[in-house]
N, C-alpha and C positions, 0 to 999 in steps of 0.2 A: 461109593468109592470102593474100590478092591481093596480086599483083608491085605496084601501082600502092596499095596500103597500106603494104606494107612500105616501099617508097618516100618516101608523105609522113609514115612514123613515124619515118623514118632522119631527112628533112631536119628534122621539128619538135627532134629528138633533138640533132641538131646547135645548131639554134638557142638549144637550152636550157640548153645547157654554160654550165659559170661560168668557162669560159676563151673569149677571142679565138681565133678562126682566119682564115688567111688563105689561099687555096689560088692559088696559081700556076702560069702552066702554062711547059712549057720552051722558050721564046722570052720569059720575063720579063713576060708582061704577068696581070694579078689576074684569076681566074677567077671568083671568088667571097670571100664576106668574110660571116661571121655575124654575128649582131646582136647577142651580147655584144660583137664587135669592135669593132662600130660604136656602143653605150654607152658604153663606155670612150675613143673617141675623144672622143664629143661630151662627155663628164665632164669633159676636159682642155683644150677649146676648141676643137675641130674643130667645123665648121658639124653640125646634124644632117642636111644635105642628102650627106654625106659616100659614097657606095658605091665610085664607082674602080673598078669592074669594066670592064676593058677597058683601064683607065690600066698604064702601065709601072710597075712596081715600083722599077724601080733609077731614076726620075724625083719619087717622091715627094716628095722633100724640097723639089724647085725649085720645083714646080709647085700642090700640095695641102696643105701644114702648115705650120702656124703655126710660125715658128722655136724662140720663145721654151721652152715647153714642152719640147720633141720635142729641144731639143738634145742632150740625156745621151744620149739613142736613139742619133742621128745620132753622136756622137762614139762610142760602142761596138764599133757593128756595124763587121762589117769585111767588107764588098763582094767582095772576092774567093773569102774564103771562100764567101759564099752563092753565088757563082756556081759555084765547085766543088762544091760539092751538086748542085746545076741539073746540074750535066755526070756525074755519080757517078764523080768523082774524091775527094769525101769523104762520112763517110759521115756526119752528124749536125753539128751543131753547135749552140751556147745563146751565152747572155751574161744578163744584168742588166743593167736600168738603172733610172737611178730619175728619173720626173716630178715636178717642182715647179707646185701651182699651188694659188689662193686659198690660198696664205701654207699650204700644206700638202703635204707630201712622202710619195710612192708608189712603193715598188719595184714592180720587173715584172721576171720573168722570161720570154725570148724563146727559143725552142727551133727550130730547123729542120730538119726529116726528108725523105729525100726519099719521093718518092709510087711506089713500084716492088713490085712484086709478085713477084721474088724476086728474088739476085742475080745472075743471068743474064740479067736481063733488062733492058732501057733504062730511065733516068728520065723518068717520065711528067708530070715538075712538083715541086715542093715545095709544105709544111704548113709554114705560120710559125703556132706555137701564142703565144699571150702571158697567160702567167699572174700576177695578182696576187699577190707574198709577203709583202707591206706586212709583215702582220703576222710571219711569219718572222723577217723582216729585222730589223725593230725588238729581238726575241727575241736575234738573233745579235748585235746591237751592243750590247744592253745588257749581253751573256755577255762580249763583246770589254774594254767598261768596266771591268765586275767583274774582269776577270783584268788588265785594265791597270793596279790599283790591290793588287795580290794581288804576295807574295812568296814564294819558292817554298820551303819548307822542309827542313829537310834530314832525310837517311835515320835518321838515328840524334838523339833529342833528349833529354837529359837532364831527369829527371824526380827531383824528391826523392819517395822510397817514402812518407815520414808526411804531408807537408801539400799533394803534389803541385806545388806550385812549380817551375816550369820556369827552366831557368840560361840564360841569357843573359850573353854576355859576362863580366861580373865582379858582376853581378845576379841575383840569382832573383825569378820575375816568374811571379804568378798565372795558373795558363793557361789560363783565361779571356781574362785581357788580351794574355795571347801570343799566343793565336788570331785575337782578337780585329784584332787592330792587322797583320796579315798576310793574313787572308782576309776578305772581304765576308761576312760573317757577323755574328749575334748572337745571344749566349744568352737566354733566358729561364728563370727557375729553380723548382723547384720543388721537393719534396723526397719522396723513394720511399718505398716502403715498408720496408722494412730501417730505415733512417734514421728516422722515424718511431717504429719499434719503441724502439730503441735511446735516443734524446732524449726522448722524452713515451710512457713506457712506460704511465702511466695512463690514456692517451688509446686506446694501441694496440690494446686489445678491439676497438676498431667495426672494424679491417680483417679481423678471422676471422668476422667476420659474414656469414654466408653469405646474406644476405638482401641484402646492401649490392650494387647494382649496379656492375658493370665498367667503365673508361674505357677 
């Protein structure tokens, strides 16, 4: 394949990413910015006239963005590290943050690498990737909910052997409603096959029917 294909199949490929990038070079100023990067600003209130190529990175905030949005960004990041990347005094660094806007809330995850070609060698710029976890996120808070609402149970729980009733305190308590009232759970019930046999023995021929389909 031609050097001058392989090139505009790199940059299309670039462009096409469902992540932000932002490439900087080492004196701080934006070399380049994709245009999933530049979606995602203009989704949040950045003009769409938006590129910065050639603006200062560490000038952003004064200069090109809307406060109001952009603040969670701005209060996260922490400037020194990124400049320790820029220097390869560190060797990576991320954060989260999350944007509020039309009365609806987006995490982002923000990653920094730097751009070096092994490690004996100088840093040639950092990669500020910015990835959408909305949906993650929401996953992990509502995990975070469920288990703020959950009681941890202990190693060993007494169980009566005939009617399963679990002891609580100075109670024996159906455990169902014991589980129930401790973990973000719910039964739904139904009744097996054994059980079945056993209660409505008249009934129980259709289960040895070999014709009867499987659930």
């Amino acid at each position: 394949m031609h050097r001058d294909t392989l090139t505009s199949s790199w940059d299309h490929a670039v462009h096409s990413l469902n992540l932000g990038l932002m490439l900087i070079r080492p004196d701080g100023i934006i070399a380049n910015i994709n245009n999933r990067l530049l979606s995602m600003a203009e989704q949040y209130g950045v003009s769409p006239d938006f590129t910065r190529q050639g603006a200062s990175f560490f000038e952003l905030r004064s200069q090109y963005l809307p406060p109001s949005p952009f603040d969670p960004f701005f209060d996260e990041i922490n400037w020194t590290t990124i400049e320790d990347v820029l220097q390869g005094s560190v060797s990576e660094y991320s954060f989260e943050y999350a944007v509020r806007w039309s009365d609806a809330e987006s995490w982002i995850l923000c990653e920094v690498i730097p751009m070096q070609i092994g490690k004996d060698h100088p840093v040639q710029g950092i990669l500020l990737s910015f990835t959408d976890i909305t949906r993650f996120k929401r996953k992990e808070l509502r995990l975070e909910q469920a288990l703020a609402h959950s009681f941890p149970l202990p190693g060993h729980i007494p169980i009566c052997a005939v009617c399963k009733h679990v002891r609580h305190a100075e109670d024996w308590e159906p455990v169902e409603s014991y589980l129930e009232s401790r973990l973000p759970i719910e039964f739904t019930h139904d009744i097996c096959p054994d059980c079945i046999r056993r209660l409505y023995p008249k009934y129980s021929s259709i289960l040895d029917d070999p014709h009867l389909p499987e659930d």
